[in-house]
N, C-alpha and C positions, 0 to 999 in steps of 0.2 A: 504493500500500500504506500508503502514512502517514498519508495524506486516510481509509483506508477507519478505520484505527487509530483515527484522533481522532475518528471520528463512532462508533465502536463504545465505546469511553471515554463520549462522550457521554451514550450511550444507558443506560450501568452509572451514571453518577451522578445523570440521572433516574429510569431505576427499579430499579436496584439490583444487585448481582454477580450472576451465572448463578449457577443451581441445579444444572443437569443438561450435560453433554459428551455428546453422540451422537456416533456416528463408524457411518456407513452405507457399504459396500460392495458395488460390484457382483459377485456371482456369472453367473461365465461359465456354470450349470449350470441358469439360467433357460428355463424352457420355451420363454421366448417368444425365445427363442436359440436352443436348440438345435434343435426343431423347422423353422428357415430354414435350417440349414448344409446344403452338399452333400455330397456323402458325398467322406469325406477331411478336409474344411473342421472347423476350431477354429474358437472365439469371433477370437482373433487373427487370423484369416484375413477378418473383417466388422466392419471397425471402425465402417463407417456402424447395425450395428446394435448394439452395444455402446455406442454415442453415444447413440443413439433408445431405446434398453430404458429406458437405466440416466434418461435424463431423465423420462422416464413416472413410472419405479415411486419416483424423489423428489419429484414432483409429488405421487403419491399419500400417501406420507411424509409432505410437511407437509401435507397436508390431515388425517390423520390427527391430526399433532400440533396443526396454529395454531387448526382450524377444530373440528374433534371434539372435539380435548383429551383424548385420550387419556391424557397424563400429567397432567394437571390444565391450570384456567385459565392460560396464557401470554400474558402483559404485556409481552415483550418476546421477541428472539432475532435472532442473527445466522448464517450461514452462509457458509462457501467449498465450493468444488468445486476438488480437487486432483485429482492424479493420478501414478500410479506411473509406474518407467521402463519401464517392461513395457507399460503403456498405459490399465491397468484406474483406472477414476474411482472415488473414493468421497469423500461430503460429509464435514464436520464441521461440527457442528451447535449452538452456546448457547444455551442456554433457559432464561429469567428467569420464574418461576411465579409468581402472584399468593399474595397473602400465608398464603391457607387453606390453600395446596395444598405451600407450601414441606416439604421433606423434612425433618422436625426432629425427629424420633423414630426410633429402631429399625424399628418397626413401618413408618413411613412408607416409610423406603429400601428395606424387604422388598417393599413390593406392587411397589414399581416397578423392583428391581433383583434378579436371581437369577442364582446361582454354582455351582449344581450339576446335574448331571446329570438328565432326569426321568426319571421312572418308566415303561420300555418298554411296561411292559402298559397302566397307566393314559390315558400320553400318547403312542403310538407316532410318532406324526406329529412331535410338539415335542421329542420324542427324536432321530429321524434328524435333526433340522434341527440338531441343539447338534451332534452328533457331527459332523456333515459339515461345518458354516461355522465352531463355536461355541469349540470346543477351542483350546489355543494349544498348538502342538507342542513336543516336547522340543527344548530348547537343552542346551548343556553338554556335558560328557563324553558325555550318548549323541549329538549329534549336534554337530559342531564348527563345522558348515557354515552352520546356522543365522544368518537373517538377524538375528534378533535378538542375537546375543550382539556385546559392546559393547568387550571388552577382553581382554587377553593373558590374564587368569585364568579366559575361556570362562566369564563370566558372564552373565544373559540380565538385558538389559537392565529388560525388565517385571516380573521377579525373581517368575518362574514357577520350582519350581510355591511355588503358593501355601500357608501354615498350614491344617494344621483349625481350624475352626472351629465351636462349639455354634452359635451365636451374632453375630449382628453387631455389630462397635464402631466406636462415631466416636469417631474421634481429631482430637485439635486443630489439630494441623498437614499434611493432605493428605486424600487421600480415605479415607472409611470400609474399614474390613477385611471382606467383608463373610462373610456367614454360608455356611459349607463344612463341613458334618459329616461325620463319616466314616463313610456308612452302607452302604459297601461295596458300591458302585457301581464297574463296571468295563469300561468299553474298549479293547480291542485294535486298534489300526489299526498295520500294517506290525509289526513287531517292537516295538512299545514299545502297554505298558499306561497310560491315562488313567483319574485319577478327577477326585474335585471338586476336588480341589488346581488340578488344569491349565484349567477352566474361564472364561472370558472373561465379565465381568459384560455379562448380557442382560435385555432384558423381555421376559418368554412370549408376549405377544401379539405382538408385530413385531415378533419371530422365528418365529414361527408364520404371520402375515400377509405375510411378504416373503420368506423362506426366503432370508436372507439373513445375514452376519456386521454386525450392527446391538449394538457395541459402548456401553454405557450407563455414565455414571461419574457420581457424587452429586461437587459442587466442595464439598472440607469446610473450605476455608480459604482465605487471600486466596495462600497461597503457590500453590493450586491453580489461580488464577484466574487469576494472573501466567502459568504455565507454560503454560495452555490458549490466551491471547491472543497470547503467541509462538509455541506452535505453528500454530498459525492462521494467521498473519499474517507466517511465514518467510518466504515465496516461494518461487517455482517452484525446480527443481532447474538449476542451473548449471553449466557448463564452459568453461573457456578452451579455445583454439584458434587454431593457427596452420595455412593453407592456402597451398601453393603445386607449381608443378610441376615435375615430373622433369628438366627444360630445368636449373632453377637451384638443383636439390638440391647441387649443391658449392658454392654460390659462396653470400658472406657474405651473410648475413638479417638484415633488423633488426625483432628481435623483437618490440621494442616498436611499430615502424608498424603489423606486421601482426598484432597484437594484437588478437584476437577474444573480447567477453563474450557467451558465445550461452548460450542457455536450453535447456533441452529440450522439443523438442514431439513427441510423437505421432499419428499419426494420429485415435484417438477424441478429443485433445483438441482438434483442429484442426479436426473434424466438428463 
């Protein structure tokens, strides 16, 4: 992790801090999923295809980005594959833009990032795809359980939901706020209503091309860049552990010999 650190350093002082954070996740509600389960069987239940989908359709991801250029020319980027405790993978992605294509206007961060709701009639297809992967569910007081919230005051960590917005602003120190108007756009899933406040910054096209939760964030500052390369570069999820048997559950243990630093592995991540 420290060798991959200093070569990802490297790579920002030849060509330059990342422009863009992607964060791509696999949906377990992929065709080319659910169509192989048996009847009964979840995605949880086929971790060999949940391993095989989800590497496919990030193959085609960067094809889309290094090779197409979908977001513009990229001169550089890095990538990890994590994975949750649950088992489900998803990349995170830096991407260093050539100099034309860098986000350095309003306008610029608009073609490539969007925060509200579309228009069912218009876009019904890139409609269903926001509402089902795109949304970020209530934290707080309506729901406590939420994995997001962070602290005893039941605040959500991503400090959803978000302000209206006419307008997009970049601000100096973090990423841009981006543009959420309030034109009375409204979704009901379970008992709580979503507008553009609760919105998760996407690109219409891959979201519409991957029918997936493909998270997109403009780095507006070196403080964003610090924050993105640790999250990145944390490591796997961790636990201590001591093992032993029932024969010499009374009798003295020493905790430190048997002292275990184990990781956690999954099945799709072990696929």
């Amino acid at each position: 992790m420290q060798a991959q650190y200093q070569d990802t350093m490297a790579i920002i002082r030849e060509k330059g801090r990342p422009d863009l954070f992607v964060t791509f996740t696999y949906n377990p509600s992929w065709i080319e999923i659910t169509r192989e389960l048996s009847l009964g069987q979840q995605s949880s239940n086929r971790p060999d295809l949940v391993a095989r989908v989800f590497n496919i359709k990030l193959r085609q991801l960067r094809e889309e980005l290094f090779k197409v250029g979908i977001l513009g020319l990229i001169v550089g980027y890095i990538y990890t594959i994590k994975f949750q405790k649950r088992g489900l993978p998803h990349a995170h992605i830096l991407i260093i833009l050539g100099r034309d294509d860098k986000p350095k206007t309003v306008v610029n961060i608009d073609q490539i990032c969007c925060a509200e709701i579309p228009d069912p009639v218009a876009n019904p297809l890139l409609y269903t795809v926001v509402i089902t992967n795109i949304i970020h569910r209530k934290c707080g007081e309506l729901n406590k359980k939420a994995v997001y919230i962070k602290n005893k005051n039941e605040t959500c960590r991503a400090k959803f939901p978000k302000a209206f917005l006419n307008q997009t602003i970049i601000t100096e120190d973090s990423y841009p706020r981006y543009r959420r108007r309030n034109n009375r756009r409204r979704v009901k899933i379970g008992p709580h209503v979503y507008t553009n406040q609760d919105i998760v910054p996407y690109n219409p096209y891959l979201s519409l091309r991957f029918n997936a939760h493909i998270n997109i964030k403009i780095a507006g500052s070196i403080k964003a860049v610090k924050y993105m390369y640790k999250y990145v570069f944390k490591g796997g999820d961790r636990a201590t552990a001591t093992i032993h048997s029932e024969e010499v559950a009374n009798q003295i243990i020493d905790k430190i010999k048997e002292h275990v630093d184990a990781r956690w592995l999954g099945p799709p991540k072990a696929l």
